[in-house]
C-alpha positions as CSV (number, residue, x, y, z in Angstrom):
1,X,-11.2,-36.5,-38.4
2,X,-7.5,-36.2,-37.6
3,X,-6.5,-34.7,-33.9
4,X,-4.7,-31.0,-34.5
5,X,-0.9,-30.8,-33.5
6,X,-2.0,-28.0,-30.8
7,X,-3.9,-28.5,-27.8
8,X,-5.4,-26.5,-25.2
9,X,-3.9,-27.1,-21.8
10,X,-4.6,-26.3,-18.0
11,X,-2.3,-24.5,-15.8
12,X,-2.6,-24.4,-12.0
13,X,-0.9,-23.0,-9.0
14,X,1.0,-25.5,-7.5
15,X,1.1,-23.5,-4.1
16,X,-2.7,-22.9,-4.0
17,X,-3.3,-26.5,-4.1
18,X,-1.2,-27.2,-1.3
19,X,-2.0,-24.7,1.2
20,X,-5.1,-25.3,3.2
21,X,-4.2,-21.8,5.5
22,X,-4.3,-19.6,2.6
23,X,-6.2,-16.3,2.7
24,X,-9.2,-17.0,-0.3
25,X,-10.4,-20.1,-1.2
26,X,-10.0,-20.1,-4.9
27,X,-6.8,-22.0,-7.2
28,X,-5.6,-19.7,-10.0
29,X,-5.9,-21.2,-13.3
30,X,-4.0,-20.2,-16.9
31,X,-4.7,-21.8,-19.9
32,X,-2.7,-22.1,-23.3
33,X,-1.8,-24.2,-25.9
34,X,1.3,-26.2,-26.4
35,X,2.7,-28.4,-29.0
36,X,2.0,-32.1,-28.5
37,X,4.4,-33.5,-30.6
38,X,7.4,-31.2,-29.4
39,X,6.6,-31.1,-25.8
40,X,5.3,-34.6,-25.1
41,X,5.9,-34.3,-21.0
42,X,3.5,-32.0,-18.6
43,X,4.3,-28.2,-18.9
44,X,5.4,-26.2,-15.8
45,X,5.6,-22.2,-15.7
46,X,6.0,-19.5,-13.2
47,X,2.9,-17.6,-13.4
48,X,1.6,-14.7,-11.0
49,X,-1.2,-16.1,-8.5
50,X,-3.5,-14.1,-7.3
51,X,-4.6,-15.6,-4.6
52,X,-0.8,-16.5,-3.1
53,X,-0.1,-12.3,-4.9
54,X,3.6,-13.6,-6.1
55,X,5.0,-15.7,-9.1
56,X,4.3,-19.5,-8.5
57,X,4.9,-22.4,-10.3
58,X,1.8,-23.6,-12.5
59,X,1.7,-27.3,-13.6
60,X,-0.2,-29.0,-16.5
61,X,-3.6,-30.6,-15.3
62,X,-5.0,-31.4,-18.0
């Protein structure tokens, strides 16, 4: 069975990750899809975290 063109990717907050003296404990996570064929490198968006409560950058995990 053939893989689809459309995946289902990870977002996370770049800022969370880093910051060990951050208020909560948690890392905010998105998840969408993206073309694989199109977009062949890792995605990166500004989503709102709302753990840091601004607009971060989320990177592609997985």
């Amino acid at each position: 069975m053939a893989k689809g063109v459309r995946i289902v990717i990870t977002l996370e907050c770049t800022e969370c990750r880093t910051n060990s003296s951050k208020r909560s404990q948690g890392v905010s996570r998105y998840t969408t899809t993206k073309n694989r064929r199109n977009t062949t490198s890792r995605l990166e968006l500004k989503k709102f975290c709302t753990h840091c409560n601004k607009h971060t950058v989320h990177k592609e995990i997985k």
